[in-house]
C-alpha positions in Angstrom: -35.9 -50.8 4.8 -38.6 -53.6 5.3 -37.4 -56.3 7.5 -38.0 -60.3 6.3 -37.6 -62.3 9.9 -37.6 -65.1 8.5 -36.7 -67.3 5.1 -39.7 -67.8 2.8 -41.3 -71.2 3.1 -42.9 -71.0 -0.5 -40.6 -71.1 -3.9 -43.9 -69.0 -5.4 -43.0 -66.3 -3.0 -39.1 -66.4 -4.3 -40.6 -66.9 -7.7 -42.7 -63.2 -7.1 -40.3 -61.9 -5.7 -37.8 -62.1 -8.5 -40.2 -60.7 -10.8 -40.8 -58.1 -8.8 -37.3 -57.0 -9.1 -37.5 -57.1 -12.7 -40.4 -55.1 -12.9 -38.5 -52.6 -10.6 -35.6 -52.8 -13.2 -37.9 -52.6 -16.0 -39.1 -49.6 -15.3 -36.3 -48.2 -15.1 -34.6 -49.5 -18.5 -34.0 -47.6 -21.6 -33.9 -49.4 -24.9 -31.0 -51.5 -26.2 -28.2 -49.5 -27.6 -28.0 -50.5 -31.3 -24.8 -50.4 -33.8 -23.1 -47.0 -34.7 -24.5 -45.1 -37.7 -20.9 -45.3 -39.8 -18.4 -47.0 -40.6 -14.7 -45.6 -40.3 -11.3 -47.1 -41.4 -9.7 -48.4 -38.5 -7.0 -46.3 -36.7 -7.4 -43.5 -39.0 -8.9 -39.7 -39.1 -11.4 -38.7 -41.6 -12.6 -34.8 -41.7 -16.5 -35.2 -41.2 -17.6 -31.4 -40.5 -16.9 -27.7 -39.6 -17.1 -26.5 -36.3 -18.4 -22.9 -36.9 -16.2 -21.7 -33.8 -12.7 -23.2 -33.3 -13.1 -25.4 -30.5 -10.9 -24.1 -27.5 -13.2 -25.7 -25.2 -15.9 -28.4 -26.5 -17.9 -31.2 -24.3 -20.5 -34.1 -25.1 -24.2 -32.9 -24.0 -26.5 -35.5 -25.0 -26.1 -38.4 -27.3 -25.6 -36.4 -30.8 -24.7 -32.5 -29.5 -21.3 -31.7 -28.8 -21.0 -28.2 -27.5 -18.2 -25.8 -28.6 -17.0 -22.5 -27.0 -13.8 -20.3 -28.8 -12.8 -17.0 -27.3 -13.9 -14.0 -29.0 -12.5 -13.1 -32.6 -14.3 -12.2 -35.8 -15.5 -15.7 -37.1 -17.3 -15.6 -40.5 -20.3 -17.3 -39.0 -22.4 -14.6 -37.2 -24.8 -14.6 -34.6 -27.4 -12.1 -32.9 -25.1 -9.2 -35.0 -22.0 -10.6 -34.1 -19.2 -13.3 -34.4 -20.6 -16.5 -33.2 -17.7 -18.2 -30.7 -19.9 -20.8 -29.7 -21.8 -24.0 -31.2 -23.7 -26.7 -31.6 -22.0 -29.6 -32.9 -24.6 -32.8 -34.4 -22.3 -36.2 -34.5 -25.1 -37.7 -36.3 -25.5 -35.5 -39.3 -21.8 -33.4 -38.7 -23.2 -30.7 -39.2 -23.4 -27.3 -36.7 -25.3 -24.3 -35.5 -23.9 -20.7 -34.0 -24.5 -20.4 -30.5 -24.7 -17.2 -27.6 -21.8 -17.4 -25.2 -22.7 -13.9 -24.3 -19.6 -12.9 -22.3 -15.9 -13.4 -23.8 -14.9 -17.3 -22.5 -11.4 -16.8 -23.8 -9.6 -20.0 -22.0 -12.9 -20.6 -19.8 -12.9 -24.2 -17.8 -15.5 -26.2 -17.6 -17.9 -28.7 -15.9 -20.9 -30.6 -15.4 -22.9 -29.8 -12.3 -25.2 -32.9 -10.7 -28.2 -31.4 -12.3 -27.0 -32.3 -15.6 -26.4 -28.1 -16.0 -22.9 -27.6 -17.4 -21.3 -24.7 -16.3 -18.3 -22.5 -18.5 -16.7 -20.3 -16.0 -14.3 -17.3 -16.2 -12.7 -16.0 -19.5 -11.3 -12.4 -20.4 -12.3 -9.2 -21.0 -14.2 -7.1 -23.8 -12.1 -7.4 -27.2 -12.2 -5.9 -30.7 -9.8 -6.5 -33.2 -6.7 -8.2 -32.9 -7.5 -9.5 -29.6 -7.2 -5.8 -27.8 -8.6 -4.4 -25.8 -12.3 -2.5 -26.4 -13.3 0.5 -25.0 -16.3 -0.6 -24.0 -16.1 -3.8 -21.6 -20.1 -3.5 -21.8 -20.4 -4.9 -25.4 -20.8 -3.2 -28.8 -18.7 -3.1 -32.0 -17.6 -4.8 -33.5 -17.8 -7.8 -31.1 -20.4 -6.9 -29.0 -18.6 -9.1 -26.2 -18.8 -8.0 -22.6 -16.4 -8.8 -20.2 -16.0 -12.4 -19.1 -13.7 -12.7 -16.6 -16.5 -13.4 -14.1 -18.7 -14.6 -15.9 -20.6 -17.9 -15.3 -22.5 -19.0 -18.3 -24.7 -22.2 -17.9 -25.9 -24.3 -20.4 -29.3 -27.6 -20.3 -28.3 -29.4 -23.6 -30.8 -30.2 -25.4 -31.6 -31.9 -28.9 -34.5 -30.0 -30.6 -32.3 -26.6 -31.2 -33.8 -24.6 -28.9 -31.1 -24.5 -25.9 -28.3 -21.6 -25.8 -25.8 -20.1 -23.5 -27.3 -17.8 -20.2 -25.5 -15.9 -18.0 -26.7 -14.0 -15.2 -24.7 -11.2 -13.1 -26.3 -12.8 -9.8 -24.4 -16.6 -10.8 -21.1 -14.6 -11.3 -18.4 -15.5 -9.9 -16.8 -13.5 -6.5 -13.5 -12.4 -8.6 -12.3 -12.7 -11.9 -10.2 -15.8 -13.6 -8.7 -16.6 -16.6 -7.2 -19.7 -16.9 -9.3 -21.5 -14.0 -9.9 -25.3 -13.4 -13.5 -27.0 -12.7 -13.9 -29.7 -11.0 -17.6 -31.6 -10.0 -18.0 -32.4 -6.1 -19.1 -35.1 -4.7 -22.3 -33.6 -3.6 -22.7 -32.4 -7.6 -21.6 -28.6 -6.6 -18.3 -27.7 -8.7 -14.9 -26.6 -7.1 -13.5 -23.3 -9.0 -9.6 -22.6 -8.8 -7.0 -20.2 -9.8 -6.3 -18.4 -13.0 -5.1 -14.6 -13.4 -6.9 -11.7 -13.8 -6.1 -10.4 -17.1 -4.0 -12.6 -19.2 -0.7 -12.8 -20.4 1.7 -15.4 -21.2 2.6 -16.8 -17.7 1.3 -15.5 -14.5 2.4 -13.1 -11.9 2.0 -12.0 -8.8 0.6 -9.0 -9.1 -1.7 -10.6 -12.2 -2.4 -13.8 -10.0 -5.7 -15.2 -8.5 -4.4 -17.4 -5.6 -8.4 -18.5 -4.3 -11.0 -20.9 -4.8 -14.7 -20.8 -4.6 -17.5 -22.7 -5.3 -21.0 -22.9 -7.5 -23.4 -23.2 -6.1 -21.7 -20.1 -3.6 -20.4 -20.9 -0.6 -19.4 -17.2 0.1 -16.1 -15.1 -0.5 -12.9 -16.9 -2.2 -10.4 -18.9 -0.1 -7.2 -18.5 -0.3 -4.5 -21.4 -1.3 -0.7 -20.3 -0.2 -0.1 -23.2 -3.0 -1.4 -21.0 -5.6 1.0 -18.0 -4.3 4.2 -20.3 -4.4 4.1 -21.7 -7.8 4.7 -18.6 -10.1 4.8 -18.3 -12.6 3.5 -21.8 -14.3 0.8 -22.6 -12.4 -2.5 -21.4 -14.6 -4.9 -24.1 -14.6 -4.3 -26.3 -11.9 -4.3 -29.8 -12.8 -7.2 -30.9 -10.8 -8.8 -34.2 -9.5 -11.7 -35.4 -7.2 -10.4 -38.2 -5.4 -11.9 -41.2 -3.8 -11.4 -39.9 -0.5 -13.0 -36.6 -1.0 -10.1 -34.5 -1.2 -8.5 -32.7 -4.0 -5.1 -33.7 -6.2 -3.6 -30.1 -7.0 -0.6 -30.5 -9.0 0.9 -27.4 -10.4 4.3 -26.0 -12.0 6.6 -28.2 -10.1 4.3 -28.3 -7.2 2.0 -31.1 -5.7 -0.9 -31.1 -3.2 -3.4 -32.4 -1.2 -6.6 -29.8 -0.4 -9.3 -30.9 1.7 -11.9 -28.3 0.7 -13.9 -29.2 3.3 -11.1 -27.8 6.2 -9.0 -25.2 3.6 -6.1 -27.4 4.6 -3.0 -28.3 1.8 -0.8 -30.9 2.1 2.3 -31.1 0.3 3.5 -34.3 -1.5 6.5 -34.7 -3.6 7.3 -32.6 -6.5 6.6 -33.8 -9.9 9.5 -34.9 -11.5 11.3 -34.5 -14.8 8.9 -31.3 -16.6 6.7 -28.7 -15.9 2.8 -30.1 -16.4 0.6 -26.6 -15.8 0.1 -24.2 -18.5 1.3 -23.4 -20.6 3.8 -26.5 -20.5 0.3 -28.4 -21.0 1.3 -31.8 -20.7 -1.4 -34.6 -21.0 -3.3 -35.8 -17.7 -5.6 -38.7 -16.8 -6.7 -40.5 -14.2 -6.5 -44.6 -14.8 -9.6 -46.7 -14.9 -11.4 -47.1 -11.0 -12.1 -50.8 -11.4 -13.0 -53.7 -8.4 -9.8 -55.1 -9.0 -7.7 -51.8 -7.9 -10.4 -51.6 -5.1 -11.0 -48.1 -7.2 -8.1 -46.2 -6.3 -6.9 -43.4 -8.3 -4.0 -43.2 -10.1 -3.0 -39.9 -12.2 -0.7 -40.0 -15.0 1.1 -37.0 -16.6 2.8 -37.5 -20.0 4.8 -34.5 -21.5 4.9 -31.0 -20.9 8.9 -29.1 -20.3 11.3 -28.8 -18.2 11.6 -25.0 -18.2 12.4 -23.4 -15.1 11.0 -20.5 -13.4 13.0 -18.0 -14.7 13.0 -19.4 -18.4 9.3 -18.4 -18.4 10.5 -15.5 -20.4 9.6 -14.0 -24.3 13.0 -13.1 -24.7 14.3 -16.7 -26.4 13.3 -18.7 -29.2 11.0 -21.4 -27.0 9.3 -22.5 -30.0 12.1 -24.7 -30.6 12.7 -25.9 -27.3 11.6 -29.3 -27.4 9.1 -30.9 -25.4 9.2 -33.5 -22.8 8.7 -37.3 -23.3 8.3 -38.2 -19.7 5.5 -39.8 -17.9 5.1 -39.9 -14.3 2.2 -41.2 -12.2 1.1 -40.9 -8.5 -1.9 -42.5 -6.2 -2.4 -39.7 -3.7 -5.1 -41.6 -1.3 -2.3 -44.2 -0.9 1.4 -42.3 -1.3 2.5 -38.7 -1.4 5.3 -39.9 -4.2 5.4 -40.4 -8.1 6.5 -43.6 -9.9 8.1 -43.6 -13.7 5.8 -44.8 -16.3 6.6 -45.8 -19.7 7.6 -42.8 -21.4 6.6 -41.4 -24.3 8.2 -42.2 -27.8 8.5 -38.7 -28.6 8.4 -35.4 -26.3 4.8 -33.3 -26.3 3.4 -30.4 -25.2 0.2 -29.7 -25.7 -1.3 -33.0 -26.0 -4.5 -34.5 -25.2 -5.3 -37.9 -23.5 -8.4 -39.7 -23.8 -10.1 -42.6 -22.0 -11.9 -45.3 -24.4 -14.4 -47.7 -23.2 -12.0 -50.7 -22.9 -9.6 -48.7 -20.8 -6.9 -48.4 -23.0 -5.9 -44.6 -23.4 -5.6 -42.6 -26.8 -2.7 -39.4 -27.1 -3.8 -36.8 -29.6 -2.7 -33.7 -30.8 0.2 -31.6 -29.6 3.6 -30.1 -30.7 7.6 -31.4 -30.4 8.5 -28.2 -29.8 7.6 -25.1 -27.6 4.8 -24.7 -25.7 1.0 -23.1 -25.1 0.5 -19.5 -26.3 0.5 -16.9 -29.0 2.5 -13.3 -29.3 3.5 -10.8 -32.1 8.1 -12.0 -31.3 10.5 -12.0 -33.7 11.0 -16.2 -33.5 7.3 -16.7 -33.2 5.8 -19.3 -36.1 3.5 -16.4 -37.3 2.1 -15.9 -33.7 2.6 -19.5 -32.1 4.8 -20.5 -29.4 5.0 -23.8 -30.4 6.7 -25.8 -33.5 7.1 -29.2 -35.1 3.6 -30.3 -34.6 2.9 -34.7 -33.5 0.3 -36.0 -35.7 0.9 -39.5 -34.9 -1.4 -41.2 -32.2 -0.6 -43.2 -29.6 -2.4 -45.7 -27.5 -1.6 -46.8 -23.8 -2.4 -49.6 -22.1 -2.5 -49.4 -18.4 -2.6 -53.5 -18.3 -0.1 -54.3 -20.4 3.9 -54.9 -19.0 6.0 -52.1 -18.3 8.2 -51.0 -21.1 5.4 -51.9 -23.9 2.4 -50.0 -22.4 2.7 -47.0 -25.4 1.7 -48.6 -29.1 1.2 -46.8 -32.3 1.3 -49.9 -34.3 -1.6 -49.5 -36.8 -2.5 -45.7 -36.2 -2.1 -43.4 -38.8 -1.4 -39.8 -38.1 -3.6 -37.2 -39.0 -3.0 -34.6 -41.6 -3.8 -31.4 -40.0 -1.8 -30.0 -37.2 -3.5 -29.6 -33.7 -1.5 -27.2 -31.7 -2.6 -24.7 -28.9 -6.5 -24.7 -28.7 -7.3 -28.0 -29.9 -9.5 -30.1 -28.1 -10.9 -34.0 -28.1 -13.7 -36.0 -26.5 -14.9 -39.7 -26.2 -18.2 -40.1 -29.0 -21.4 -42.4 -27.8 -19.8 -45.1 -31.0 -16.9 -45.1 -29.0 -14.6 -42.9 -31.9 -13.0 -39.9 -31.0 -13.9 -36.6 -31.8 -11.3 -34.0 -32.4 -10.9 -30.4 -33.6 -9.8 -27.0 -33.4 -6.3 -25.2 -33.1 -5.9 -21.3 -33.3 -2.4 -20.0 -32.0 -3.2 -16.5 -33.4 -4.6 -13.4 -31.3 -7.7 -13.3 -33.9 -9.3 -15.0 -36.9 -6.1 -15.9 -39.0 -6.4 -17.9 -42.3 -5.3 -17.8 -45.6 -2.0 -20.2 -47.6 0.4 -18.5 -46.0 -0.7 -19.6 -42.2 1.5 -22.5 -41.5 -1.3 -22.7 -37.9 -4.1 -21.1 -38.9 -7.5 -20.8 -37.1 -9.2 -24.0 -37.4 -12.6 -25.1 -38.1 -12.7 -28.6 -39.5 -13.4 -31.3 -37.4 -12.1 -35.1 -37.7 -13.6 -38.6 -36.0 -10.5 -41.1 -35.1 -12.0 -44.6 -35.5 -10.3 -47.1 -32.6 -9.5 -51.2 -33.8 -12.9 -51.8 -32.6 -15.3 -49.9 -34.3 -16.3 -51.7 -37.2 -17.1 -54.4 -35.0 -20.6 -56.3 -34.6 -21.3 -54.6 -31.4 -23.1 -55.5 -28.0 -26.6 -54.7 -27.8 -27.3 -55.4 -23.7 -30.8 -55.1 -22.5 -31.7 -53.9 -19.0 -29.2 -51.2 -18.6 -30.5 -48.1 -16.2 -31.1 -45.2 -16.6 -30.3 -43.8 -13.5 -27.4 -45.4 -11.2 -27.1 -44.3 -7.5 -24.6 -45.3 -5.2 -24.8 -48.8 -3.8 -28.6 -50.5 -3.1 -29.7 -53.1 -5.6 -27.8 -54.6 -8.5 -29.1 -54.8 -12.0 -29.7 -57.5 -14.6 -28.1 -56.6 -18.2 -29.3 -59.8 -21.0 -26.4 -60.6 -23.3 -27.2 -62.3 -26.3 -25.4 -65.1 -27.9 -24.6 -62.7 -30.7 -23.5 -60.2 -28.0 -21.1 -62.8 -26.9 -19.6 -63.2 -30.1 -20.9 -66.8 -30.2 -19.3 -68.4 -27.4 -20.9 -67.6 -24.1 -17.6 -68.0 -22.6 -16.9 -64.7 -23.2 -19.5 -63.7 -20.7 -16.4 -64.1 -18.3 -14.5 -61.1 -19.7 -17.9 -58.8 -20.0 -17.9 -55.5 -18.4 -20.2 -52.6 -17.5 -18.7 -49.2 -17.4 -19.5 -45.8 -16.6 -17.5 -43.3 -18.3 -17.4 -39.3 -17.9 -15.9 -37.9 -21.1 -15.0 -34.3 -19.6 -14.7 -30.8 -20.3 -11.7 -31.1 -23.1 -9.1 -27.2 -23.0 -5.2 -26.7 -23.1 -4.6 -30.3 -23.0 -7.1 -30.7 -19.6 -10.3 -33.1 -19.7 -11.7 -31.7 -16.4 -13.9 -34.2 -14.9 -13.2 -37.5 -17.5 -13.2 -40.5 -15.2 -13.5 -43.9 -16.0 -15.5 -46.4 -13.4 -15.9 -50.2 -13.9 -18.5 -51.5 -11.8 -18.8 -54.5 -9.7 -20.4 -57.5 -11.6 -21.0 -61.2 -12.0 -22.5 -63.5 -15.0 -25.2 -66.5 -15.0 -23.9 -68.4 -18.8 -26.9 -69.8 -20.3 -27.3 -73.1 -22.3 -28.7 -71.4 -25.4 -25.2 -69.2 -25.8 -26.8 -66.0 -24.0 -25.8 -64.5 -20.5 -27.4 -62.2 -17.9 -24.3 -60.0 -16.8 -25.4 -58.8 -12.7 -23.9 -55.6 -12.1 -24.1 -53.2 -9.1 -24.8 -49.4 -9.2 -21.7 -47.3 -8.4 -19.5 -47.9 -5.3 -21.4 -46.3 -2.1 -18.7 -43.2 -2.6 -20.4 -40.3 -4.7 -16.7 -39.1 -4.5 -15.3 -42.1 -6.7 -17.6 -40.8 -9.6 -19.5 -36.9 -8.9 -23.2 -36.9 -9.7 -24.4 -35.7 -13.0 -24.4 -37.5 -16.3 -21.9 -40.0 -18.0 -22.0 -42.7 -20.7 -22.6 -46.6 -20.0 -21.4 -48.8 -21.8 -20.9 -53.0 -21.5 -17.7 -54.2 -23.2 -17.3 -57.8 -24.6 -14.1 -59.0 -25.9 -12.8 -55.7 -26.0 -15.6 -54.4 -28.2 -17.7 -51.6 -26.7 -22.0 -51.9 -27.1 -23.0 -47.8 -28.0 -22.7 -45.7 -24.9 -26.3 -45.0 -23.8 -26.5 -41.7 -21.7 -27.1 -42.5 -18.0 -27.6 -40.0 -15.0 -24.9 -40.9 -12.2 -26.8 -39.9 -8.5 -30.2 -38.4 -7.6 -30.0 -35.6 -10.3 -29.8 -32.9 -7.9 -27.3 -30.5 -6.5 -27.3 -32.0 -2.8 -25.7 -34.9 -0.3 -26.1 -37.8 -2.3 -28.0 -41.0 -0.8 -25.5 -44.1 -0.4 -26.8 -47.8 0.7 -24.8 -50.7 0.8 -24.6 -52.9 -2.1 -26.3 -55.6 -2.1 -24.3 -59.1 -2.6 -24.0 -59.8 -6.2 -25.0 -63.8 -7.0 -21.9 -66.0 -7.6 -20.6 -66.6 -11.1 -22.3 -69.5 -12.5 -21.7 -70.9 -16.8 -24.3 -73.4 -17.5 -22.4 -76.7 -19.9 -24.5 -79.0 -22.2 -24.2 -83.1 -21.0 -23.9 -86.0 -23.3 -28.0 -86.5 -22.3 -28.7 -82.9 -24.0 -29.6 -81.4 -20.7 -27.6 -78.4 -18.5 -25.5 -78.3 -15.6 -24.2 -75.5 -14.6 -20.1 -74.5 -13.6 -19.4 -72.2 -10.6 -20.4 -71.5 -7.3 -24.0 -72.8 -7.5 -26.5 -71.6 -4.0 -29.1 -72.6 -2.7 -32.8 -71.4 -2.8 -32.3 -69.4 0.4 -29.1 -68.4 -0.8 -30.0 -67.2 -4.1 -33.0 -65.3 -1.5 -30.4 -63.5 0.1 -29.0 -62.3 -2.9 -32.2 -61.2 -3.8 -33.3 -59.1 -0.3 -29.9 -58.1 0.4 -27.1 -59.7 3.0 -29.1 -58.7 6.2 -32.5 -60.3 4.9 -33.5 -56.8 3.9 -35.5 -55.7 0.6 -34.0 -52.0 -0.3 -36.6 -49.4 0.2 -35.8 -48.5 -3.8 -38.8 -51.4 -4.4 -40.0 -52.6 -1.3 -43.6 -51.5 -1.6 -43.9 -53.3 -5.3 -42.3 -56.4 -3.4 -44.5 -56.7 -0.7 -47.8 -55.9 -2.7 -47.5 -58.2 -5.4 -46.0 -60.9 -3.5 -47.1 -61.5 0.1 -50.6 -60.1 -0.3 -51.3 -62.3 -3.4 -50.0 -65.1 -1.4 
C-alpha cells in the first residue's frame, strides 16, 4: 500500500486522481451486456432443442455452452464408435454436439474448481446392455465405457468446438464413489464426499463409502462417523460452503457441522418432518447472501419423504407413496436448529430449485409420488420408482410475509414430465433451462413409455424477460475480495425513466451450479455492497464493492453478474470470482463506498443534490481508502499520472 500523509492541497490532483481510477476500471471492463436474443411468453415452457444425451447432470460453461453428461446407455447419437453420453449444448442457436466422457459418469457430481476447470467426479462401472454389467471394465463393445467409479474427468469450456472431456488415471480419485457430492473451497480446491461403491437402490454398509477427500489431493480419504450412521439414505450429501469456512452436511435425518480443516463433526438438530438425501431428493438452496443479512447463510429444504430407515425396502408399492410438502430451513453459522417455512402447495420428490437474478426462487420438475430410482418390480411404472409427475412451477419469495412466500399465480405447467434424471440451470437472459428425465436402466422410448428417456429440452421464460433490459457499463471482469469499489453507468433508459429507481438497483453475483438428483452443487447467490450518485439528466453511476473480504462467502472460479433494476435483470455477463488460480486467495479491506447522493432539478433549472453530500477531502478518502491509503491494485498508475505531472 502507498501511504498519502497528508490531504491534497490541489483539486487538480483529486481531479487526476479520479481519473486514474477510472482508467484502472477501464481496463478492466468488458462491454455492456445488451438485450436477450428471444423473446418467450411469460411464465411458460417452450421446447427449443435436443439434448443428444439426457441430461442427468448439465452445468453453464461459458455464455452460450451448457454442458451435459448421462450415464452410459446406447443413445442414437454416436461418438468415437460409441454412444455419445455427453454434450455440448449452444443456448444461442439450441442446437448440440456429442461429447467424450470417457469413463461411465452414471450419477457423477460436479463442480467448478477456481481455475475455471470444472471437474465431474465418480460414476459406476463398465456397462453393456440393459445397464449390466460388462465383462470387460477396460472398455469395448458395445459401449466401450471403462469403469468410472474413480474417475475424475475435467473439462476448460470453450466456444469454438474444440474442448472435450479428459481423464487421466494419475487425477483419479483415492476410492471409488457413486453418488458423491462436490463442493468448491474457499481456496478454489473442491471437497469430495460419500457415495457407494457399486450402486444399488439405497446404500449399505458393506456398499458404503463413509470418506472424504479432496482435488487438488490432499492424501488418503478421511473418514466421517456421520457418513457410517445415516444408512441407508444418505447418498449424496446435501452439501454447503459456509460463510465461516466450514461445511453444512445434512443427510437422511442427520445434520452436521465438518470443519475440514480439523476432521471435526458437529451435530445439530435433526431435520424435521422428511427425509432430504437420495433418493428422497428433496429440493435445496441456499437464500440470497445480501448486506442486509450481513451475508449469512440460510438453507432451505422443500420436499422429499418421510420414509424411515427400514421402509427403504423394494418390497412395497413406494411409487405411490406420496411425497412431502414440507419446507424447513436452518442458518448453521448462527443456530444448530431448523425453523418451518412456508410449505409447499403440493408434496415433491425429486424437484429442482433454482435461484433467479432478483432473488426470487423457481421449483421445477419432480413427482407427487415415490421417489428417485429405477428397477425391473412388479409395481414399478415401467422401471420408475416414482409416479404422478408436478408439472406446475412455483416461485418463492424469500422477502415476502410468511404464509404467502410460494406463488404459482401466472405460471403455466409444462407438458412433459421431469422425473428422476432431470436437471435445470439459471441462462445468461435470465430464463431457465431445463431438460432430461430417464427412470429406465437403458435407452427406453417408444408410445408405450409413460417416462421414457428424454432428450428435448425446454427454456422457462420468468415475468421479466420480455422486458427492456439494463445495459450497465463498467462492470468487471474479474472481482476479488474486498480492495477498491467499482463504478457501473446506468442510463436513464436503464432506469426505466425515472432515476429514482437508482435507489432499488443492484449488482449481483450469481453461481448457477452443477444441477443432478434434485442437487445444484455450488449455486449461490451474492449481492454486493453498493451505493448510487442520481444524475440530473435521469442517468446514475451505481458504486459497488468487489465481493465481501471472505473467499468462503462465494469460492473462487467463475459466476454470472448481473445489475437488477426494478426487478428486471441486465444479461448476465461472465465474470471470474478471485485470482483465477487454485490457491489462498488475496483479501483487502473494502474500501468505504461514497454516500448515496440523488441530484433534484430547482425552479432556476440548475441541480442540487439529496443525500449525504462530503466534502472534497471526504469524497478523497473515499477515493484512497479509509486509512488515506491508495490500494496497491493501481497505485503505480495513481502516482505516475498524478503527482509527477503535478
Amino acid at each position: 500500500m502507498v501511504s498519502l500523509n497528508a490531504h491534497p492541497s490541489s483539486s487538480k490532483l483529486v481531479a487526476c486522481l479520479v481519473a486514474a481510477n477510472a482508467a484502472w476500471a477501464q481496463s478492466s471492463t468488458q462491454a455492456s451486456p445488451g438485450q436477450p436474443q428471444r423473446t418467450g411468453t411469460i411464465g411458460t415452457y417452450e421446447i427449443v432443442g435436443s439434448s443428444i444425451a439426457s441430461a442427468q447432470q448439465m452445468f453453464l460453461g461459458t455464455l452460450d455452452k451448457v454442458y451435459i453428461v448421462d450415464k452410459v446407455e446406447n443413445n442414437p447419437t454416436q461418438i468415437n464408435g460409441h454412444p455419445a453420453w455427453a454434450a455440448e449444448y449452444a443456448v444461442g442457436s439450441d442446437t448440440a454436439r456429442a461429447m467424450d466422457a470417457v469413463t461411465n459418469s452414471f450419477c457423477a457430481g460436479g463442480a467448478v474448481l477456481g481455475n475455471g476447470t470444472w471437474v465431474n467426479a465418480g460414476g459406476n462401472q463398465a456397462v453393456t446392455w440393459g445397464g449390466l454389467t460388462a465383462n470387460s471394465q477396460n472398455g469395448g463393445a458395445p459401449y466401450d465405457d471403462p469403469d468410472g467409479g474413480q474417475s475424475l474427468r475435467l473439462l476448460n469450456p470453450c466456444d469454438d468446438g474444440s474442448c472435450d472431456w479428459v481423464v487421466h488415471s494419475d487425477n483419479a480419485m483415492t476410492t471409488r464413489r457413486w453418488y458423491p457430492s462436490v463442493e468448491t473451497l474457499a481456496d478454489g480446491s473442491i471437497f469430495i464426499i460419500g457415495g457407494d461403491q457399486w450402486g444399488g437402490y439405497v446404500n449399505s454398509e458393506a456398499n458404503n463409502n463413509p470418506t472424504y477427500e479432496f482435488f487438488p489431493s490432499r492424501g488418503a480419504p478421511i473418514s466421517s462417523p456421520l457418513l457410517t450412521t445415516t444408512l441407508p439414505a444418505n447418498l449424496y450429501p446435501i452439501t454447503f460452503l459456509l460463510p465461516s469456512g466450514n461445511l453444512l452436511i445434512q443427510l437422511n435425518w442427520a445434520t452436521a457441522i465438518l470443519d475440514y480443516n480439523t476432521n471435526t463433526e458437529y451435530p445439530l438438530d435433526d431435520i424435521p418432518d422428511a427425509v432430504r438425501t437420495y433418493p428422497a431428493s428433496a429440493g435445496t438452496v441456499m437464500f440470497p447472501l445480501t448486506p442486509a443479512n450481513n451475508w449469512t447463510a440460510t438453507v432451505m429444504f422443500c420436499g422429499g419423504t418421510q420414509l424411515q430407515p427400514d421402509q427403504w425396502t423394494e418390497n412395497w408399492n413406494v411409487a405411490q407413496y406420496p411425497a412431502s410438502s414440507s419446507c424447513v430451513k436452518i442458518s448453521p453459522d448462527l443456530s444448530g436448529s431448523y425453523q418451518q417455512e412456508d410449505a409447499l402447495s403440493t408434496g415433491r420428490a425429486m424437484t429442482s430449485l433454482v435461484l433467479l437474478p432478483t432473488g426470487k426462487i423457481l421449483c421445477f420438475n419432480g413427482a407427487n409420488t415415490g421417489v428417485s430410482g429405477y428397477g425391473n418390480t412388479s409395481w414399478s411404472i415401467g422401471q420408475s420408482y416414482a409416479d404422478n409427475p408436478v408439472m406446475q412451477p412455483a416461485l418463492f419469495d424469500p422477502t415476502a410475509a410468511a404464509g404467502s412466500r410460494w406463488t404459482n399465480g401466472g405460471l403455466s405447467p409444462s407438458t412433459i414430465p421431469r422425473m428422476y434424471h432431470s436437471t435445470v440451470t439459471l441462462l445468461p437472459d435470465g430464463s431457465v433451462l431445463i431438460s432430461g428425465s430417464n427412470p429406465n436402466a437403458d435407452y427406453t422410448v417408444g408410445p408405450n413409455v409413460k417416462y421414457p428417456t428424454e432428450y428435448r429440452v425446454e427454456r422457462f421464460y420468468p415475468s421479466y424477460f420480455n422486458e427492456r433490459r439494463p445495459q450497465p457499463q463498467g462492470l468487471l471482469s474479474t472481482i476479488g475480495y474486498g480492495g477498491p469499489y467499482f463504478n457501473v453507468s446506468l442510463s436513464s433508459d436503464d432506469l426505466f425513466g425515472n432515476v429514482n429507481n437508482v435507489k432499488n438497483a443492484t449488482a449481483v453475483v450469481i453461481r448457477t451450479g452443477f444441477s443432478t438428483h434434485a442437487l445444484s452443487m455450488g449455486q449461490r447467490f451474492v449481492q454486493l455492497n453498493s451505493t448510487y450518485t442520481g444524475n440530473n439528466d435521469g442517468s446514475a453511476t451505481l458504486h459497488v464493492s468487489q465481493m465481501p473480504p471472505n473467499p468462503a462467502i462465494l469460492a473462487p472460479g467463475p459466476a454470472l453478474l448481473f445489475v437488477v433494476v426494478n426487478g428486471v435483470p441486465s444479461v448476465g455477463v461472465q465474470v471470474m470470482i478471485g485470482s483465477g488460480q487454485i490457491e489462498t486467495q488475496k483479501t483487502a479491506a473494502a474500501v468505504n463506498l461514497p454516500p448515496s447522493n440523488l441530484a433534484v432539478a430547482s425552479s432556476d433549472g440548475k441541480s442540487s443534490s439529496s443525500g449525504t453530500k462530503s466534502s472534497g477531502a471526504l469524497s478523497f478518502r473515499h477515493l484512497v481508502g479509509s486509512h488515506g491509503h491508495i490500494s496497491s491494485w493501481w497505485a503505480p498508475a495513481a502516482l505516475v499520472l498524478c503527482f509527477y505531472s503535478q
